[in-house]
C-alpha angles and dihedrals in degrees: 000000000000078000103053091043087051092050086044088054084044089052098051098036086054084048083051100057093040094052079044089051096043091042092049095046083046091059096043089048118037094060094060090042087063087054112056091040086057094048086051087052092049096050090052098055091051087046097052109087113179088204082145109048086042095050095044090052087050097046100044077041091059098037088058090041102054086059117070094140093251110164091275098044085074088070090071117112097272082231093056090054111123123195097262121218128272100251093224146009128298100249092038088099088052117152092022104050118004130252092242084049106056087038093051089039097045102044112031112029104034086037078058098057100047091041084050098049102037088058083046089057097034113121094002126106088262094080084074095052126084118244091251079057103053084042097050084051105040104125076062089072148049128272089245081065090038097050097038098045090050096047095047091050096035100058093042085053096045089054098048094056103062129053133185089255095050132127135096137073138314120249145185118033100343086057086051095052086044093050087041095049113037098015097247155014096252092045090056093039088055092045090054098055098040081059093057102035089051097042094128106230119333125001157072140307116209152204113195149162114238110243088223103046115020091236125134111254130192105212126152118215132201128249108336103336133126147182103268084068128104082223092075123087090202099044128185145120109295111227099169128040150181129182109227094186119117091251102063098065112352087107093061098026117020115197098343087098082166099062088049085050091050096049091041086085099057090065086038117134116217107174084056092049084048098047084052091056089046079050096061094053091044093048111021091104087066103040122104112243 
């Protein structure tokens, strides 16, 4: 019995010295070990470079930016076309048009309508043409084309024109082509939205300026036609814009269209407006009419 007890002190004094040993290389150790593992860390972080991923953000970046569907943007190969941007936020457009409205409109329906038509044109010799091209020569073509493409330009169109801080009047020369033409402001203010009040089911209302004689026109147009096409018995280069479909105001307004049309003009751009009819004179030789 005394030797057994004295083998059992033997044992747990041996288990004493071991746990003392483990416990003293742990602490020798495991500190270097973090260490090390966080130098390696370290090393890893400095040696990733995302050249790549950054390059790839900037590129797909500068490809969207660059097209903002400015008047020479449309000479672009149709198949080369990329979703550009809303220029501001959804709610930018707030009291005028509602937050749910623009993001509805925005990024279902007009997304629709360039996911549509870029699958229309994918693998056809439209892919080659520009966009004034494929317009010039719409009766060529199928409605699928029709429908799409203007959707697609209308509504790139619709959103650039207008801006949180809009409102006002034109001026300069485009003031002077609007007086010239309808009188006065106010007359051609009246004859727009009275395009756009008695266009009969869905469609556009338009300011552009006639192929043939450079002079501003108000015209309204059905679906998702506009003036660039061949369709058109009036035809010209569209400065000025608004969507008369349902879904661009029903959620707000419901089925007073004319209350949307008379408050268009509070969120209107004119500058923009101004830059597309610079655009024409600029462009029109290349245009085709």
């Amino acid at each position: 019995m005394a030797l057994l007890s004295g083998f059992q002190v033997k044992i747990k004094t041996t288990m004493k010295k071991n746990i003392f040993s483990i416990l003293l290389a742990s602490a020798v150790i495991l500190p270097f070990g973090l260490l090390a593992q966080t130098a390696v860390k370290s090393k890893t972080k400095t040696e990733q470079k995302p050249v790549t991923a950054v390059l790839s953000a900037k590129s797909s970046a500068s490809i969207e930016s660059a097209f903002t569907g400015s008047g020479e943007d449309w000479f672009i190969e149709a198949g080369k076309a990329v979703f550009p941007a809303l220029p501001y936020s959804y709610e930018a457009l707030e009291p005028v048009i509602d937050k749910s409205t623009v993001e509805i409109h925005y990024d279902r329906h007009h997304r629709g309508y360039f996911n549509n038509f870029m699958k229309a044109v994918a693998g056809t010799d439209l892919e080659k043409m520009s966009f004034y091209q494929i317009f010039g020569n719409m009766t060529d073509f199928p409605a699928g084309i029709r429908n799409n493409a203007g959707g697609f330009y209308n509504h790139v169109l619709y959103w650039s024109i207008m801006s949180a801080d809009g409102g006002g009047k034109p001026s300069g020369k485009l003031l002077d082509a609007i007086t010239r033409t309808f009188g006065s402001y106010d007359a051609f203010y009246q004859q727009f939205n009275d395009a756009a009040k008695t266009r009969f089911g869905s469609g556009w209302a338009w300011l552009s300026i006639d192929f043939k004689t450079d002079e501003l026109f108000i015209t309204s147009t059905a679906n998702q036609d506009n003036p660039l096409m061949n369709t058109e018995g009036k035809r010209g280069f569209p400065i000025l814009g608004i969507d008369v479909w349902e879904h661009a105001y029903y959620l707000k307004y419901q089925n007073k269209r004319a209350d949307y049309v008379e408050n268009f003009w509070n969120k209107l751009n004119w500058q923009e407006v101004q830059t597309r009819y610079n655009d024409y004179f600029r462009l029109a030789d290349r245009l085709n009419k």
